[in-house]
C-alpha positions in Angstrom: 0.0 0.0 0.0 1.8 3.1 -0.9 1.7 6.2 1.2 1.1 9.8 -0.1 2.9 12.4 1.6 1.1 15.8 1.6 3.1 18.5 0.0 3.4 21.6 2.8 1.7 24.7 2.1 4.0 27.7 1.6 2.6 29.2 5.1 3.5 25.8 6.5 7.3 26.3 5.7 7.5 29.8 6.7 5.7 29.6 9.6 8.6 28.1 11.7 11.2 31.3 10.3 8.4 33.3 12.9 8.3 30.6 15.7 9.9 32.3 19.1 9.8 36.0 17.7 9.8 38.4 20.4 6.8 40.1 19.4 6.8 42.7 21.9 10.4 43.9 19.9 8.8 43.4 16.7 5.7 45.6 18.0 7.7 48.7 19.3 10.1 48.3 16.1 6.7 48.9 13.8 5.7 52.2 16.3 9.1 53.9 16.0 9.1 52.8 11.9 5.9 54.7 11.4 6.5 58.1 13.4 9.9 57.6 11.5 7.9 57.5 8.1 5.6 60.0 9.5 8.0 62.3 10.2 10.1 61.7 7.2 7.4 62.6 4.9 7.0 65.9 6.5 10.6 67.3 7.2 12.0 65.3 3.9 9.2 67.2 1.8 11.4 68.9 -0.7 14.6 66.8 -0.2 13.6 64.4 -3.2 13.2 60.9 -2.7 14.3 61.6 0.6 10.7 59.6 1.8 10.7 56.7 -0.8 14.5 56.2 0.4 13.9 55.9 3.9 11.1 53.5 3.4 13.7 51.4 1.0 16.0 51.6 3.7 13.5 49.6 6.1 12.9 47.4 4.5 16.2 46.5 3.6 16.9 46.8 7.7 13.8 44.3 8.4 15.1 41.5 5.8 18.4 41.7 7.8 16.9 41.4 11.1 15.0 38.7 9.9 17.7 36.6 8.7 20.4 36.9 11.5 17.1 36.4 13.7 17.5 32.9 11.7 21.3 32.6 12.8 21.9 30.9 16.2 24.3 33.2 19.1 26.5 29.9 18.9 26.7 30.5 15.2 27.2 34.3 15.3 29.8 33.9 17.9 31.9 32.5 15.4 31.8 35.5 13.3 33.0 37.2 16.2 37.1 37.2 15.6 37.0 37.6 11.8 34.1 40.4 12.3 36.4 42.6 14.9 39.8 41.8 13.0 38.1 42.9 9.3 36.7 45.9 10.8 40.2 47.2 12.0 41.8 46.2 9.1 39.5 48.0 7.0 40.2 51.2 9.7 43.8 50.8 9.1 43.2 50.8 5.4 40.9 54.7 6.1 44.2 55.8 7.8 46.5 55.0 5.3 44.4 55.7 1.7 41.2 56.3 3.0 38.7 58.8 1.3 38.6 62.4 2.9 35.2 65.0 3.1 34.3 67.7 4.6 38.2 67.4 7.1 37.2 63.6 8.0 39.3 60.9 6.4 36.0 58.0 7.1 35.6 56.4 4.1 37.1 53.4 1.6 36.6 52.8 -2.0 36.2 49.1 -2.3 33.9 49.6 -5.7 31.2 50.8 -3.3 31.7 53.9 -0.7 31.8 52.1 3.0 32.7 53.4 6.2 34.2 50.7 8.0 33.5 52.1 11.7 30.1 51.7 11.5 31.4 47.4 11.1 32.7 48.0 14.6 29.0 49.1 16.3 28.3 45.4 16.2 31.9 43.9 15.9 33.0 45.3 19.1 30.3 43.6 21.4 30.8 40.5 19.4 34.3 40.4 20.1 34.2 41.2 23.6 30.8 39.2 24.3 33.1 36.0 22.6 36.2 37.1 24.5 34.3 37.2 28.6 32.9 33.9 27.4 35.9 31.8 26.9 37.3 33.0 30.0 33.6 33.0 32.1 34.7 30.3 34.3 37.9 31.5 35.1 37.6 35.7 34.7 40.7 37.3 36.2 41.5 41.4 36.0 43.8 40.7 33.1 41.2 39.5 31.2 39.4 42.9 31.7 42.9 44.8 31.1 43.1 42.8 27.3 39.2 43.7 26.7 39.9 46.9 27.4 42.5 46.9 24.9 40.7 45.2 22.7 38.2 47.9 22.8 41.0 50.7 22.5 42.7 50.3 19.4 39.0 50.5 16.8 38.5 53.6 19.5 41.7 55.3 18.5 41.5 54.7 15.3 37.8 56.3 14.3 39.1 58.8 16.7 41.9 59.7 14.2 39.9 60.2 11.5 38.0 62.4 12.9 34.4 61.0 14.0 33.6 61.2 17.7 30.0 60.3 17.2 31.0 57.0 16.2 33.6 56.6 18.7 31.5 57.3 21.5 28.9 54.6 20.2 31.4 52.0 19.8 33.3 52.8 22.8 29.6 52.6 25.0 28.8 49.1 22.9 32.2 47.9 24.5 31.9 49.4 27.9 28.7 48.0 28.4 30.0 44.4 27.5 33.2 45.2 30.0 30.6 46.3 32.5 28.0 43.8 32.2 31.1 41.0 32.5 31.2 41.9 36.2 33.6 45.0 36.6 33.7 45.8 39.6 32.2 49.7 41.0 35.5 50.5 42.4 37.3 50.6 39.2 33.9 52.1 37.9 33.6 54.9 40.1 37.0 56.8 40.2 37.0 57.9 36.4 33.3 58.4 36.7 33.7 60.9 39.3 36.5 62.5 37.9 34.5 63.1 34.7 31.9 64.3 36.5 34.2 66.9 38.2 36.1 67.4 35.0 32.7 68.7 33.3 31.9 71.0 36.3 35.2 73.0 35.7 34.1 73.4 31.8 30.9 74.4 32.7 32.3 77.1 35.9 35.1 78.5 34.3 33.7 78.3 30.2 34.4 81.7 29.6 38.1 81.3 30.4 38.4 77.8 29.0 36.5 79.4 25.6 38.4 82.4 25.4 40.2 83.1 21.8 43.6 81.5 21.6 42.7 78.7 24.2 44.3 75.1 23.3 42.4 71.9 24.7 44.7 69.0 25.2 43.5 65.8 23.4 41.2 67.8 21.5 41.2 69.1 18.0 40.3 72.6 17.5 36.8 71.4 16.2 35.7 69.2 19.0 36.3 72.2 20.9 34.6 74.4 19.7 31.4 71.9 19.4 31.6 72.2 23.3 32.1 75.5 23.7 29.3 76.3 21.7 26.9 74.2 23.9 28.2 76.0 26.5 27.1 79.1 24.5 25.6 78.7 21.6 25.2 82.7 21.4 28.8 82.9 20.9 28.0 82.1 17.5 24.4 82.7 16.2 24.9 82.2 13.0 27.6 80.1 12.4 28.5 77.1 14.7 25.6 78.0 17.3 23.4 77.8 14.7 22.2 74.1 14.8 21.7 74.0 18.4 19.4 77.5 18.2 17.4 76.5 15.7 16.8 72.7 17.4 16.1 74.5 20.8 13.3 76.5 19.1 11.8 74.5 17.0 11.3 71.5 20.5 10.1 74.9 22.0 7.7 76.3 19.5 6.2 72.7 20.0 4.5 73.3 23.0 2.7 70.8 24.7 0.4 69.4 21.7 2.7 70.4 18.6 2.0 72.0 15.7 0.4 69.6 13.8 1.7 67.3 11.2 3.0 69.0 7.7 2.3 72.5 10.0 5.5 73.0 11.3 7.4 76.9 10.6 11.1 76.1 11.6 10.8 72.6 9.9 8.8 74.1 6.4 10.9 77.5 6.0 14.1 75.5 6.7 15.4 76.9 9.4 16.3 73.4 11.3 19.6 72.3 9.5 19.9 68.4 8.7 16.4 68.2 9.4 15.8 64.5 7.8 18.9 63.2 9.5 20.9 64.7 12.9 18.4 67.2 13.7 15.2 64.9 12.9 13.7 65.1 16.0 13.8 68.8 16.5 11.4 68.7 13.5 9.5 65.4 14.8 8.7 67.9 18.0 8.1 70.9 16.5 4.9 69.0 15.0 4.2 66.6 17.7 5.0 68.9 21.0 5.5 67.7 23.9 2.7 65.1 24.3 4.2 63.6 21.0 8.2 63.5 22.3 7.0 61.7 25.6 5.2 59.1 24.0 8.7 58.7 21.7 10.9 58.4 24.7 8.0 55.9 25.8 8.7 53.6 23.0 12.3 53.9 23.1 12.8 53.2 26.6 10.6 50.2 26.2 13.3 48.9 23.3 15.8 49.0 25.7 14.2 47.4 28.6 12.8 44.8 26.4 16.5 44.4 25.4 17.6 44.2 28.8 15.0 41.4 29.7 15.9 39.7 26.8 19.5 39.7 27.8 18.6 38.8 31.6 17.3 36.0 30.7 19.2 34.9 28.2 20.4 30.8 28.5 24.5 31.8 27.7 27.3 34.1 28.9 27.7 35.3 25.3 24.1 35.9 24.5 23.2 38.0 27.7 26.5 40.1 27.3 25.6 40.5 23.7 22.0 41.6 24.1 22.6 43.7 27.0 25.8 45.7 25.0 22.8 45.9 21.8 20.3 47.4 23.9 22.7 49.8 25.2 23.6 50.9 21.6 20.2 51.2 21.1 20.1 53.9 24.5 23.0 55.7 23.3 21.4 56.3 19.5 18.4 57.7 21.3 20.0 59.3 24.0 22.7 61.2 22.2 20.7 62.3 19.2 17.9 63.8 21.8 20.6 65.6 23.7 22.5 67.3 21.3 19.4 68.4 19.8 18.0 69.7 22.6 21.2 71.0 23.4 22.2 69.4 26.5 25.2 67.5 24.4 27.6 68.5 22.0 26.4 68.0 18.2 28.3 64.9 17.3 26.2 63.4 14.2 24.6 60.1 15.6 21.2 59.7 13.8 17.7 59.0 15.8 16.6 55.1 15.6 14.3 54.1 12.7 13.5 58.3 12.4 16.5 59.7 11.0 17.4 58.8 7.0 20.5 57.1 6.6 21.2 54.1 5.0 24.5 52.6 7.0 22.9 53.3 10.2 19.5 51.6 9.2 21.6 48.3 8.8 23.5 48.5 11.5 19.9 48.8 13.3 18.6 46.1 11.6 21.9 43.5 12.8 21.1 44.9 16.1 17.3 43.8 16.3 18.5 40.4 14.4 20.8 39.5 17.2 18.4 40.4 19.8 15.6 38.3 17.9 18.1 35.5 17.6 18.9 35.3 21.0 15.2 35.6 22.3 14.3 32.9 19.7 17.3 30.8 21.5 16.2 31.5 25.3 12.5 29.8 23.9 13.9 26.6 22.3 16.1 26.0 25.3 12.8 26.2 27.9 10.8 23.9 25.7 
């Protein structure tokens, strides 16, 4: 008697690709990608296909998340090594023939413009997630000392070229992993205080420290000024204070109900500079108010706590390290972005999550949420 096996449906064999999602993530994701499509379509309204791009840009984001979301964490840690030593190579090869714009050596020719720091914003938790692992059961303070200089030399290097915006991301992606590893609070605490009282004398004695002719040591004359001009933006009202004025108004003009969408004056008569991509969310509030930014710090604070569960509970050493340093990327994105806008930070060009445009960033995004998918898919299989 011969048996007929029934042929699967095509829902049937895509079905198990969705098994273990963590559909709260996937639910928060889809809030932040509509007020980012919202808000494209209003401040990108004469910037071309500024609107269409963005959209092409999440998608392309989603299709990654979704297929690292199929890649086991034992499977991605072994991309960890040739991930971190390919992304400093290609940093090495920006130093020595990279391509220079605008004063910033960034980016490589490789038949497509790259810029191989934004490799390290997922490289560098991989690495150091991989590295805590291996050495879990036996973790000594060298270990921490050879993370931490692991963690230095991508660090330098985007520092060199110039791009502190990056290097602060990459350098709180490591941190967090270093931190999360079980550093202890008294070798956390000293240089946190003495950062704290290092930007209490900037802020007391700014008008000495800003004067004409002053020299910062390990600064360039650039960075400098960026924080001299937070401290007083009036110092240059039309020039480098400019950004940070025109932000500080526009969240202002807001109020506490916004504008309305499509009706916002600093966004429409172009007053907000790099209003689809640094300075997005001045726009997004100028239309929204404040009702509007709450309930967008709302949704990304739930992204990060949902990261944070997911890395709590977590079934391995490397995953929870891993998730926890991803959802910290995903805080410092926000975080930054809102405060130099707002004008609480210095302007450092790091783009909003899923509002600003930008195509590198967008994947970079999208291996984030992939990884964190993975590994929540991972904590399921292991319970049942």
């Amino acid at each position: 008697m011969a048996v007929v096996f029934e042929k699967p449906s095509l829902l049937q064999r895509v079905a198990p690709m969705f098994r273990g999602f963590d559909w709260p993530l996937v639910f928060v994701v889809l809030v932040l990608a509509g007020l980012g499509m919202i808000t494209m379509y209003s401040s990108g309204f004469d910037s071309g296909t500024r609107f269409g791009d963005h959209g092409r840009n999440m998608l392309i984001a989603g299709f990654i998340m979704f297929v690292v979301a199929q890649v086991s964490p034992q499977q991605l840690a072994r991309f960890a090594v040739p991930l971190y030593l390919l992304g400093v190579a290609l940093l090495v090869a920006v130093a020595v023939f990279g391509i220079t714009k605008k004063g910033a050596q960034r980016w490589l020719n490789v038949g497509v413009i790259i810029q191989p720091s934004e490799i390290l914003k997922i490289a560098m938790p991989l690495m150091l997630a991989w590295w805590f692992q291996k050495r879990e059961a036996k973790l000594k303070p060298l270990d921490f000392l050879v993370a931490g200089l692991l963690l230095a030399v991508p660090v330098g290097l985007i520092m060199k070229q110039p791009d502190l915006g990056t290097a602060l991301l990459v350098l709180a992606a490591g941190l967090s992993v270093i931190f999360f590893a079980g550093l202890s609070w008294k070798l956390v605490l000293p240089p946190l205080l003495v950062g704290l009282v290092g930007v209490f004398l900037v802020v007391f004695f700014s008008a000495d420290i800003c004067a004409d002719g002053v020299s910062w040591p390990l600064l360039r004359e650039y960075q400098q000024q960026r924080v001299c001009t937070l401290l007083d933006p009036s110092r240059d009202p039309l020039g480098k204070g400019f950004h940070i004025i025109q932000g500080m108004i526009a969240i202002g003009s807001g109020g506490v109900w916004g504008k309305g969408f499509m009706q916002g004056t600093q966004t429409h008569l172009e007053f907000i500079p790099e209003r689809t991509t640094d300075f997005i969310f001045a726009a997004y509030s100028e239309e929204f108010g404040l009702v509007g930014t709450l309930a967008l710090i709302a949704c990304f604070i739930f992204l990060v706590l949902r990261a944070l569960t997911i890395a709590m509970e977590a079934p391995t050493a490397f995953s929870r390290l891993l998730a926890g340093a991803v959802g910290m990327i995903f805080f410092c994105y926000a975080f930054v972005n809102m405060g130099m806008v707002s004008g609480i930070l210095p302007v450092v060009g790091v783009p909003l999550p899923f509002i600003s445009y930008g195509g590198t960033a967008m994947v970079t995004l999208g291996l984030g949420l992939g990884i964190l998918m993975s590994i929540s898919k991972s904590k399921r299989l292991v319970q049942t």
